[in-house]
C-alpha positions in Angstrom: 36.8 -22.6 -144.9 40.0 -24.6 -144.7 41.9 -21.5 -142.6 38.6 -21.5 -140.3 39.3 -25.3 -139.7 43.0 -24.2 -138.8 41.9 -21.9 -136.8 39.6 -23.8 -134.7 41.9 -26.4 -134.6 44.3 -24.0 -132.7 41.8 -23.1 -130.8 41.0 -26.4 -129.5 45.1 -27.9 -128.9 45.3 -24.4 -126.8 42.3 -24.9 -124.7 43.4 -28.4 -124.0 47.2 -27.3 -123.3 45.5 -24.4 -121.0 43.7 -27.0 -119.0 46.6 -29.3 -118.6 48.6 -26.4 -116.5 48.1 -26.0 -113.1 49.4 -22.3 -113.0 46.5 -21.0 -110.7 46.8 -23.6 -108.7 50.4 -23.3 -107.9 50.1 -19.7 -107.8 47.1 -20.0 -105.2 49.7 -22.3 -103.0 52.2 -19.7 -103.0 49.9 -17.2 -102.0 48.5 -19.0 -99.0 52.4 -19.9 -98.2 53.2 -16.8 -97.9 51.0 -15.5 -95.8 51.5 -18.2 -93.3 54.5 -16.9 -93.6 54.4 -13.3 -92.8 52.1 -14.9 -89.6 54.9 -16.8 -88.2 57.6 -13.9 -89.1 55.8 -11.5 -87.0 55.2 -14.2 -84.4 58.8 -14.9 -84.5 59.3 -11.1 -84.4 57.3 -10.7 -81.4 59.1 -13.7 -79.6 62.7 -11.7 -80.0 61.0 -9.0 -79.4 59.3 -10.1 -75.8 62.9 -12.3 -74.9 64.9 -11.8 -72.3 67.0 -15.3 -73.1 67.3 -16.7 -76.8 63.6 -17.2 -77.8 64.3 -21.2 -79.3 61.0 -20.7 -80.4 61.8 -17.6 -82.3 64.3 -18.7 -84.0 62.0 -22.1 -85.2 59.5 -19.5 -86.2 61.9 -17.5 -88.3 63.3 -20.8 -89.9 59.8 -21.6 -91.1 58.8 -18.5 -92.4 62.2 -18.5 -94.6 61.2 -21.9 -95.9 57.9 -21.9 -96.2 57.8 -19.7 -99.1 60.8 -20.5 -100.6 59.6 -24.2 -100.5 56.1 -23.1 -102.9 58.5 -22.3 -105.2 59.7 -26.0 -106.0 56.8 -27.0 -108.6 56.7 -29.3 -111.2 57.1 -27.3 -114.5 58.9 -24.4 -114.9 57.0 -22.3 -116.5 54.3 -22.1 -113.7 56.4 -21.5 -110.8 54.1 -18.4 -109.0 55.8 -16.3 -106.6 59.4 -17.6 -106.0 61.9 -19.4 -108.1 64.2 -22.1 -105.9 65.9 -23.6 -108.8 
């Protein structure tokens, strides 16, 4: 009975510790930061690509879509950090 106790004990400081992390929700900001990304890459793609003069524009575009996910990357703890590591 005592190991049972131990065990449910465990149990319970894991469910707790799982609760405390915000994993999915970093990794659901990522996701969503990287496809705005991608949208604004092939925005900025098409901007060079339609440009007869430097596309200012495109090259705002292009800036973003390099930061923007990189920028997901910057979370709290560590261990959760979903699709890019900055540090």
């Amino acid at each position: 009975m005592d190991n049972q106790q131990l065990e449910r004990q465990e149990l319970e400081r894991l469910q707790k510790e799982l609760e405390a992390r915000e994993s999915t929700l970093h990794f659901a900001h990522a996701g969503v930061s990287f496809l705005f990304a991608l949208m604004l890459a092939a925005a900025a793609a098409k901007l060079f690509w339609d440009s007869i003069r430097l596309p200012i524009l495109g090259i705002v575009a292009a800036g973003c879509s390099i930061g923007l996910p990189l920028s997901s990357g910057n979370c709290s703890d560590t261990s959760t950090c979903a699709l890019f590591d900055a540090r």
